[in-house]
C-alpha positions as CSV (number, residue, x, y, z in Angstrom):
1,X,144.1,183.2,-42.5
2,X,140.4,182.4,-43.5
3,X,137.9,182.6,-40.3
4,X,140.6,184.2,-38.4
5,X,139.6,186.8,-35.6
6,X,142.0,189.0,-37.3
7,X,140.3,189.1,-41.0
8,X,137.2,190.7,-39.0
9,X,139.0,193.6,-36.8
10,X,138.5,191.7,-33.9
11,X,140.7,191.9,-30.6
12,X,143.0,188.4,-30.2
13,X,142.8,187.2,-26.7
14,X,146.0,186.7,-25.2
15,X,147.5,183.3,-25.5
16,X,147.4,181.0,-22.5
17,X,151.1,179.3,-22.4
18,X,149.0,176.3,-20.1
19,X,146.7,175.5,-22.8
20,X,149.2,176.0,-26.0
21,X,151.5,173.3,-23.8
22,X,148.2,170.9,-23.2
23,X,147.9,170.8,-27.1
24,X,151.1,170.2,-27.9
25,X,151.1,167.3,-26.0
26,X,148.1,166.3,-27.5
27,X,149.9,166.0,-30.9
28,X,150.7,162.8,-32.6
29,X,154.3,163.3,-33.5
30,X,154.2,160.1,-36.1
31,X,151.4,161.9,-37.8
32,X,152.5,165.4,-38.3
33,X,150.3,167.8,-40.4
34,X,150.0,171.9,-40.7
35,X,147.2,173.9,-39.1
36,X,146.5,177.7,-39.5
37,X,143.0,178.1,-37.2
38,X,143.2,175.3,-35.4
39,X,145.4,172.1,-34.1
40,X,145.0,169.1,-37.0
41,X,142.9,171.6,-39.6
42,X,145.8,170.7,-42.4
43,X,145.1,174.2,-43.6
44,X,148.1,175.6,-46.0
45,X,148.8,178.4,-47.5
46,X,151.1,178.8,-50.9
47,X,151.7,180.5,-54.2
48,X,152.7,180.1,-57.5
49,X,152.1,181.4,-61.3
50,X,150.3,180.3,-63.9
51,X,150.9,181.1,-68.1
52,X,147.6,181.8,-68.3
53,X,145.5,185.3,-69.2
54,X,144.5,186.8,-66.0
55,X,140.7,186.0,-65.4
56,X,138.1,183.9,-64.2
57,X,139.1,180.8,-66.4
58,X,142.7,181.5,-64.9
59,X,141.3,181.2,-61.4
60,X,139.2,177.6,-61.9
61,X,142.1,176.2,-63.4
62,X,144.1,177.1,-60.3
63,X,142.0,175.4,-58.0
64,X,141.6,172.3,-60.6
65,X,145.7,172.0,-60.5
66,X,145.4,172.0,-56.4
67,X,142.7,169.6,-56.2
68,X,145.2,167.4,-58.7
69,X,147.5,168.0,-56.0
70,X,145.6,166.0,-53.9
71,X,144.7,169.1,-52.0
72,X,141.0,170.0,-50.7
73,X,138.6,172.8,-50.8
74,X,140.8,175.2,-52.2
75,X,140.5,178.4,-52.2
76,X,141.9,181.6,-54.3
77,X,142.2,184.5,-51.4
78,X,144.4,186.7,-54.4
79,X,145.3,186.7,-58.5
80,X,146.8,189.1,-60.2
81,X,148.1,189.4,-64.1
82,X,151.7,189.6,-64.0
83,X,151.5,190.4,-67.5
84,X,150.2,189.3,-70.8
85,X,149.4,185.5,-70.4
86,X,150.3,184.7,-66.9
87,X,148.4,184.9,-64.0
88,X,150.1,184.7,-60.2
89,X,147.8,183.1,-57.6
90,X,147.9,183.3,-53.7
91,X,145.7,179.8,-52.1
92,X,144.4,178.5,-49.4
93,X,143.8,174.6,-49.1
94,X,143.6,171.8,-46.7
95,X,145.9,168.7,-46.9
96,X,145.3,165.4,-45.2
97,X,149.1,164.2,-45.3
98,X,151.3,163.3,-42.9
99,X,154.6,163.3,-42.0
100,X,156.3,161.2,-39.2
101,X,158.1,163.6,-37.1
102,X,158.9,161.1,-34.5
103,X,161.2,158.8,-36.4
104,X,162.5,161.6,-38.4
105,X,163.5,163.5,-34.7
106,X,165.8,160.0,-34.1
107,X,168.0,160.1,-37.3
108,X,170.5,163.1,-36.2
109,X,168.9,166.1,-38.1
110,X,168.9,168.1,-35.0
111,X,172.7,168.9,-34.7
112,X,173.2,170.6,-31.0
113,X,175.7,173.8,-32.7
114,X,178.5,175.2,-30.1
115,X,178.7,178.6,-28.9
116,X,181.6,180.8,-30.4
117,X,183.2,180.3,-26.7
118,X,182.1,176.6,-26.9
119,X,184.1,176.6,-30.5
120,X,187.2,178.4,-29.0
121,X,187.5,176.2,-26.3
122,X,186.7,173.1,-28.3
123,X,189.4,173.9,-30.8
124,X,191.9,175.0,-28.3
125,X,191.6,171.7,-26.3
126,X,191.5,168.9,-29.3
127,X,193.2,170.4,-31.8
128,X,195.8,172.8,-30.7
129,X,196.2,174.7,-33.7
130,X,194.4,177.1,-35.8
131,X,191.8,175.2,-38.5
132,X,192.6,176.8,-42.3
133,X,189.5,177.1,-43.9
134,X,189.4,178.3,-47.8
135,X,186.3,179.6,-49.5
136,X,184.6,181.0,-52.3
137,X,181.7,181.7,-54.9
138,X,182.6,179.4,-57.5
139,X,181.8,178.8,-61.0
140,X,179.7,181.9,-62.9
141,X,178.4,182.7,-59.0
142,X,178.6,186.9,-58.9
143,X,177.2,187.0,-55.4
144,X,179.5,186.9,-52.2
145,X,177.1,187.9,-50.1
146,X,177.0,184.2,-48.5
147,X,180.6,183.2,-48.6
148,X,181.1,187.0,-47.0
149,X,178.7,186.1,-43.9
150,X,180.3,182.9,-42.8
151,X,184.1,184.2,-43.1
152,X,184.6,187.6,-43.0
153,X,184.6,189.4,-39.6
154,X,181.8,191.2,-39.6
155,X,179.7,188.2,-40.1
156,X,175.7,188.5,-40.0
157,X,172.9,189.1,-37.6
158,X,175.5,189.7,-34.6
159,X,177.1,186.6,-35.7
160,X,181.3,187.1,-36.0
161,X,182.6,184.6,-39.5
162,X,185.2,182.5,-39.0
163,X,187.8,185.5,-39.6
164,X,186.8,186.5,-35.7
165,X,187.7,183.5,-34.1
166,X,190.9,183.0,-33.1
167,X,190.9,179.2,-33.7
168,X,190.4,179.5,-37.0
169,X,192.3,181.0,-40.0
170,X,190.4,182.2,-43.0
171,X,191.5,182.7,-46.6
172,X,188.0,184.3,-48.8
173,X,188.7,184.1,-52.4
174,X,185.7,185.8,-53.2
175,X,183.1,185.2,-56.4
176,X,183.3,183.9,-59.7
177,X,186.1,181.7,-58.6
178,X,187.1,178.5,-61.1
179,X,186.7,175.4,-59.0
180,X,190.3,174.5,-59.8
181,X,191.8,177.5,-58.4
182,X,189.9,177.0,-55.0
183,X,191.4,173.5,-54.6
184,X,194.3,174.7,-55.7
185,X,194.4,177.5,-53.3
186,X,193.2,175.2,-50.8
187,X,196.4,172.6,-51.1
188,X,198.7,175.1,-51.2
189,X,197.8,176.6,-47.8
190,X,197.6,173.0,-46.3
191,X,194.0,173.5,-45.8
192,X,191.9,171.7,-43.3
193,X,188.3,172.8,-45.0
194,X,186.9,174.1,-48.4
195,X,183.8,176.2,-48.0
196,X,181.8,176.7,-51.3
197,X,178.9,178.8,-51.8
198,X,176.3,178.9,-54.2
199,X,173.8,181.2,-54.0
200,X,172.3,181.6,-57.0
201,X,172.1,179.3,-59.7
202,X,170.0,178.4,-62.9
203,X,168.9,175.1,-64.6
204,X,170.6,173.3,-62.0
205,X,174.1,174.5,-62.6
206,X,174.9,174.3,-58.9
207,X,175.0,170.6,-59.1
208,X,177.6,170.5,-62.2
209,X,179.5,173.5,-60.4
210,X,179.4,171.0,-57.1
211,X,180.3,167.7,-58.8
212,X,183.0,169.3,-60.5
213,X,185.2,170.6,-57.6
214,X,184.5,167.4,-55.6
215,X,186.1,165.6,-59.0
216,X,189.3,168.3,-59.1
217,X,189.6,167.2,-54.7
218,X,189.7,163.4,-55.9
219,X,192.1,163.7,-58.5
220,X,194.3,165.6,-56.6
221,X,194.4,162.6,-54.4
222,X,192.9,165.3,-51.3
223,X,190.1,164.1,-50.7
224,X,190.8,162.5,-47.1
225,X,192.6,165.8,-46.1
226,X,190.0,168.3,-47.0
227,X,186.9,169.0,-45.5
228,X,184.3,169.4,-47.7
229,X,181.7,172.0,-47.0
230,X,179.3,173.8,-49.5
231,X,176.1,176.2,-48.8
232,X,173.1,178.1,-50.6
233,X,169.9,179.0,-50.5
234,X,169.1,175.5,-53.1
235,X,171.4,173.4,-51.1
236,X,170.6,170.7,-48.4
237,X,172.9,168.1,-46.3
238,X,170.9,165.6,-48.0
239,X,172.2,167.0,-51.5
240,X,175.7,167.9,-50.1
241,X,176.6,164.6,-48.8
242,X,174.7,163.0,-52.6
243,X,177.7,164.9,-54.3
244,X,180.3,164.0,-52.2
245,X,180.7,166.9,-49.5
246,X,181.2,166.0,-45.5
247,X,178.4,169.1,-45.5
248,X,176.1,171.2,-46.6
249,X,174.6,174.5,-45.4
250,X,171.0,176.4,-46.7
251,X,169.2,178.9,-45.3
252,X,169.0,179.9,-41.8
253,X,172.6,178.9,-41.4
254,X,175.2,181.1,-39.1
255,X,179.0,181.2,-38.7
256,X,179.3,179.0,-36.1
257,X,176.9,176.4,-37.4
258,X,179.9,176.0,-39.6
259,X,182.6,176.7,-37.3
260,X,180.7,173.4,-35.4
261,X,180.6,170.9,-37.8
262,X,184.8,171.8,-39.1
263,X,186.1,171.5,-35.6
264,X,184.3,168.4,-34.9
265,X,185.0,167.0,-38.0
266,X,188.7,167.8,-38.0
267,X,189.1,166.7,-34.5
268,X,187.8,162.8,-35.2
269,X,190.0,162.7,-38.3
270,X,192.6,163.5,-36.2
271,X,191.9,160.8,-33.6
272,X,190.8,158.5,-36.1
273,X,195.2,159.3,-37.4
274,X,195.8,159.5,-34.1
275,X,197.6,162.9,-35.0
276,X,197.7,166.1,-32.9
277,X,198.2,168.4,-36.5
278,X,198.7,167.8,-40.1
279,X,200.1,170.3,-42.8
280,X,198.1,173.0,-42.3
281,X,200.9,173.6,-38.9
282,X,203.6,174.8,-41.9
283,X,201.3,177.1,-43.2
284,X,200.9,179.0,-40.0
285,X,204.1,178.9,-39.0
286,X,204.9,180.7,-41.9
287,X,202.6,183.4,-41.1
């Protein structure tokens, strides 16, 4: 970062815990903003490419587009040609925006996530039966990668899928699966939950792929039974819940992040019918 002790080779003092918690205090939560040197500088750091010829012209129109931004004094720290005709930039600029952090730390986006043990028990005490969850890459999705991590058994990161627990049983259909075989998948297993990943997409073809399985739930009249969960690296629970899912999962998301949400979920339907199980009991009795 610019003026940093480390950009001139020298030694960085330890950090004093006593004076890091005096600033934070300091902070104005309802007027949030980034710093890189110091508390309140605004300083950020970003990248992107221009489809320009590498070069000085490149460069001053880089720091024209950031100052259109709305961003000030900024600076190019690294360009490079990609190749012929564009031009990739790394910058450094300072921002005088704000976010509220206080009233957005009230809505609910800080969900406190069980424990696998926490899950178990959960599970074992309000719903009494294993939760059938069904999932997939769906659509022209190759990748399984994602869809793998939250249901197979070896998980991620030390992180079991919901094939480990014993409160839950899994059914992974893989990638590339049509939307209509999922949900048909899922309502022959008496499913609790659909999971559907999307990891990578293009021109926005995760939000037709999405849309159209939530269509296939509703006119299979299954919408009230089913779960709806979806995840990827260019989804939010803001754009999940937009297209109709209970859910939605991006980056930074483990097994029983998931595993959290389903239980609870399922266990206030099931209050809400003031029933103990549902169909998904035949499917496991029958192995």
């Amino acid at each position: 970062m610019p003026g940093s002790a480390s950009d001139h080779g020298d030694a960085v003092e330890p950090v004093d815990a006593a004076v890091v918690a005096a600033s934070a205090r300091s902070v104005d939560l309802s007027k949030v903003k980034p710093y890189a040197d110091h508390l309140g500088d605004g300083i950020v750091q970003f990248s992107f490419t221009l489809p320009v010829p590498y070069g000085l012209a490149a460069r001053r129109a880089a720091q024209e587009w950031a100052a259109k931004m709305g961003l000030e004094h900024p600076e190019v720290v690294h360009y490079q040609e990609l190749t012929d005709g564009y031009t990739y930039f790394v910058m450094f600029a300072e921002s005088n925006a704000t976010v509220d952090y206080a009233s957005l730390s009230e809505e609910g986006f800080d969900v406190e996530y069980m424990s696998e043990e926490e899950i178990e028990a959960f599970a074992s005490e309000r719903i009494g039966r294993p939760v059938v969850v069904v999932g997939a890459a769906t659509g022209t999705d190759t990748h399984s990668v994602g869809i793998d991590a939250m249901l197979n058994l070896k998980g991620f990161h030390g992180h079991h899928g919901l094939e480990g627990y014993k409160s839950f049983q899994t059914h992974n259909l893989g990638s590339q699966v049509p939307n209509s075989v999922l949900v048909a998948k899922a309502i022959d297993l008496h499913a609790d939950a659909i999971l559907v990943s999307q990891t990578v997409t293009q021109q926005n073809l995760h939000i037709s792929n999405l849309t159209e399985l939530v269509e296939i739930v509703e006119a299979e009249g299954a919408r009230k039974q089913l779960i709806l969960t979806c995840g990827g690296a260019r989804v939010t629970a803001e754009l999940a819940k937009e297209l109709g899912y209970d859910a939605g999962f991006s980056k930074g998301t483990y097994p029983h992040h998931v595993a959290s949400f389903i239980v609870r979920e399922l266990a206030a339907r099931m209050a809400g019918a003031g029933d103990t199980s549902n169909g998904a009991s035949a499917s496991t009795a029958d192995g």
